[in-house]
Every structure is written in C-alpha cells, then in structure tokens.
C-alpha positions in Angstrom: 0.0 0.0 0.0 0.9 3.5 -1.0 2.1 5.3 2.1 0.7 8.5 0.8 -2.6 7.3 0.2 -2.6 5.8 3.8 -1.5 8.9 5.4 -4.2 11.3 3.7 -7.3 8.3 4.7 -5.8 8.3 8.1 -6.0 12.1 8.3 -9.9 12.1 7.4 -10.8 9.8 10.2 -11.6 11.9 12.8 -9.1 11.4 16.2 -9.8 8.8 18.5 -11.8 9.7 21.1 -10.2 10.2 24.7 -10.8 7.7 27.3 -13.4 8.4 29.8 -12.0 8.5 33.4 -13.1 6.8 36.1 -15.1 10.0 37.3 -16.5 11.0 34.2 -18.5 7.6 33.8 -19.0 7.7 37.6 -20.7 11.5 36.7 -22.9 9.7 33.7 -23.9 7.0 35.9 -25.1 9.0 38.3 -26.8 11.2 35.5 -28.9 8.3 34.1 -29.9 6.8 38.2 -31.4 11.0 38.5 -32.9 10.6 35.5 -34.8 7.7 36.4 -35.3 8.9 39.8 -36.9 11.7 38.3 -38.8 9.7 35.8 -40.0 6.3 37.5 -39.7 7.6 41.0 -37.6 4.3 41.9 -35.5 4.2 45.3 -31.3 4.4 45.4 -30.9 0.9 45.8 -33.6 0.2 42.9 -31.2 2.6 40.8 -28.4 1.7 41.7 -28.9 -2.2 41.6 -29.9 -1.5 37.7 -27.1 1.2 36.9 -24.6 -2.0 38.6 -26.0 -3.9 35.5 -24.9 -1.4 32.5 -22.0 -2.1 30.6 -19.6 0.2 31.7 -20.3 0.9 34.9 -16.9 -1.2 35.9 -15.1 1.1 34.5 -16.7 3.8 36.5 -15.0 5.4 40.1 -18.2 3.8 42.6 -17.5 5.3 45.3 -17.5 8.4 43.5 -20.6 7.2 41.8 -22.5 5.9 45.3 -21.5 9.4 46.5 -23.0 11.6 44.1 -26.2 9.7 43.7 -26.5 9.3 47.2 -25.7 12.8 47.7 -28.3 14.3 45.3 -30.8 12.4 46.8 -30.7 12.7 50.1 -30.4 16.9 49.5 -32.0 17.6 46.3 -34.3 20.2 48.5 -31.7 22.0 49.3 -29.9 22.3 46.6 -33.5 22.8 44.3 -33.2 25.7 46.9 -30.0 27.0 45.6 -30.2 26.5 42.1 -33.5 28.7 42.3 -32.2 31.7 42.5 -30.4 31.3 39.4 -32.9 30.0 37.2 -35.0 31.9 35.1 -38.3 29.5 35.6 -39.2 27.1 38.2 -37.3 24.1 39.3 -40.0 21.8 38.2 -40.1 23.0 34.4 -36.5 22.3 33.7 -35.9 19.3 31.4 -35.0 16.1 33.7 -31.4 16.0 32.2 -30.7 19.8 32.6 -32.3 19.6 36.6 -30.2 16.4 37.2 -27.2 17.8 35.8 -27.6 21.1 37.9 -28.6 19.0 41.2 -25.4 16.7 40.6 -22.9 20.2 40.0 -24.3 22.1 42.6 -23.5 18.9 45.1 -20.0 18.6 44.0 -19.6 22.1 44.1 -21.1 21.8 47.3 -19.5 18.9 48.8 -16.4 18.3 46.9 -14.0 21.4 47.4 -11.0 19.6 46.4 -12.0 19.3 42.7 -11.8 22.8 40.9 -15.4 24.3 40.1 -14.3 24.5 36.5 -13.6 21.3 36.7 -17.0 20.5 37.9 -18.9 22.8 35.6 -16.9 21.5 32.6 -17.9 18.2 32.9 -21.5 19.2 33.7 -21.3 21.2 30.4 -20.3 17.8 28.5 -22.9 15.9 30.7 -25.7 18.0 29.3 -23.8 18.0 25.6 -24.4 14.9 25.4 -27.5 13.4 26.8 -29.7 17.4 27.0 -31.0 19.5 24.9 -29.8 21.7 21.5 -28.5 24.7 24.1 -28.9 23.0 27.3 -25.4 23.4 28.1 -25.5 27.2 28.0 -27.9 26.9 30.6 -26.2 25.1 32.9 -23.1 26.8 32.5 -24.3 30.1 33.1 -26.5 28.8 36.5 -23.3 26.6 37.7 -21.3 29.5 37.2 -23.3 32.0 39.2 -23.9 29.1 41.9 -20.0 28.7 42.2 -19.3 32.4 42.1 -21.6 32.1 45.4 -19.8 28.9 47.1 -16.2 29.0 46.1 -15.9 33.4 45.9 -12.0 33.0 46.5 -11.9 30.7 44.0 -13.9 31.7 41.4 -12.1 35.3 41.9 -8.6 34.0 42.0 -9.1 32.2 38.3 -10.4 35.6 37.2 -7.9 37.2 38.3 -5.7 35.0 36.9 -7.1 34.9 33.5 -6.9 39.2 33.6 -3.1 38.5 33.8 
C-alpha cells in the first residue's frame, strides 16, 4: 500500500476519542440513576442495583458514583433551593437531564471542594452535551457559574484574576 494514500485516509478519520475516566463515567452513571429517579420515582438501591447492571459501569469510580447519587438524593431540597435563585423559571419546568445535571454540580460544588469548580462545571457542560437539549449546556453553565461564584468566591475570583493577567 501507498504510504501517501494511507496517510491522507488516516487524516480524514476523525481522532480517536479520549478515554473516559473513572469520574466522568461515575458523573454519567449517576446522571442516568437522577434521570430515572426523576422519571420512574424508583428508590437508590432500585437505581443503583440497575445502573450496577450497564456495561460500563466497571469502568466507573463507585464510590464516587454511590457518592454523588447518594448525595443528590438525600439533598435535592436544598440544593433545588440553591439552584432557584439562578434560574429563570421554576425548578420543576427544567428538562429532567438539565435539573439532574444542575442538582449533581451544585452537590460537588457543594461537597467536593477539592475538585476545581471549573472542573465541575466543565464536565457538567459535557454531561448535558451529550445526553440534553440543543443549548442546554449554555444553561447550565451560566446557572453553575453564578452558583459557584456564590460557594467558592476566592476561587472563582482567584481564576479571574488570573485569566486578567
């Protein structure tokens, strides 16, 4: 075979896609168990007994996983609560994958200050790329970002800051 010829086909194909980590499956798992909490109503172990059952989900960080799910559940009040203030409509008439995506960033941002809050809105923002809406992203960057601005204000100012130069 032709080199040349092998080269330019290989340069159409589009790159291979990056390896999810651990946590980024762990985030999706938990995304599809609020989902169907939202949906069918069904219980955390009824969720997560199904979830266990995915193809996948060993290549996902449980604990992480348990954590979040767990997390959401047991606070989603509260952090419905939080959310509120920066949403332009009621809780209740968000689409189920853009209010599970919020509850699940608002909790880490909540509940996991060791992992950046751009960090944690980035891979809500790919969360709801992929399983929301045309511009649900948007959304849910712009609400995580004003609910981080809130919780993390040294944080959010120091990358500000930073990015000024």
């Amino acid at each position: 075979m032709n080199t040349t010829t092998h080269t330019a086909a290989a340069s159409d194909d589009k790159p291979a896609a990056k390896p999810k980590s651990p946590r980024r499956r762990a985030r999706e798992f938990a995304l599809q168990g609020l989902y169907q909490w939202q949906i069918s109503g069904n219980d955390e172990a009824a969720i997560e007994a199904h979830l266990a059952d995915i193809a996948g989900f060993d290549k996902a960080d449980r604990e992480f996983f348990v954590g979040l799910l767990r997390g959401v559940l047991a606070q989603h009040g509260a952090l419905q609560e939080q959310l509120q203030a920066y949403l332009d409509r009621p809780f209740a008439e968000l689409s189920p994958v853009e209010s599970s995506v919020l509850l699940a960033g608002a909790y880490e941002l909540t509940n996991y200050p060791q992992t950046p809050y751009r960090v944690i809105i980035n891979e809500a923002i790919e969360l709801t790329k992929g399983y929301g809406g045309t511009d649900g992203h948007k959304y849910v960057n712009g609400v995580l970002d004003k609910l981080a601005a809130r919780l993390r204000p040294v944080e959010v100012e120091a990358k500000r800051a930073a990015r000024k130069g």
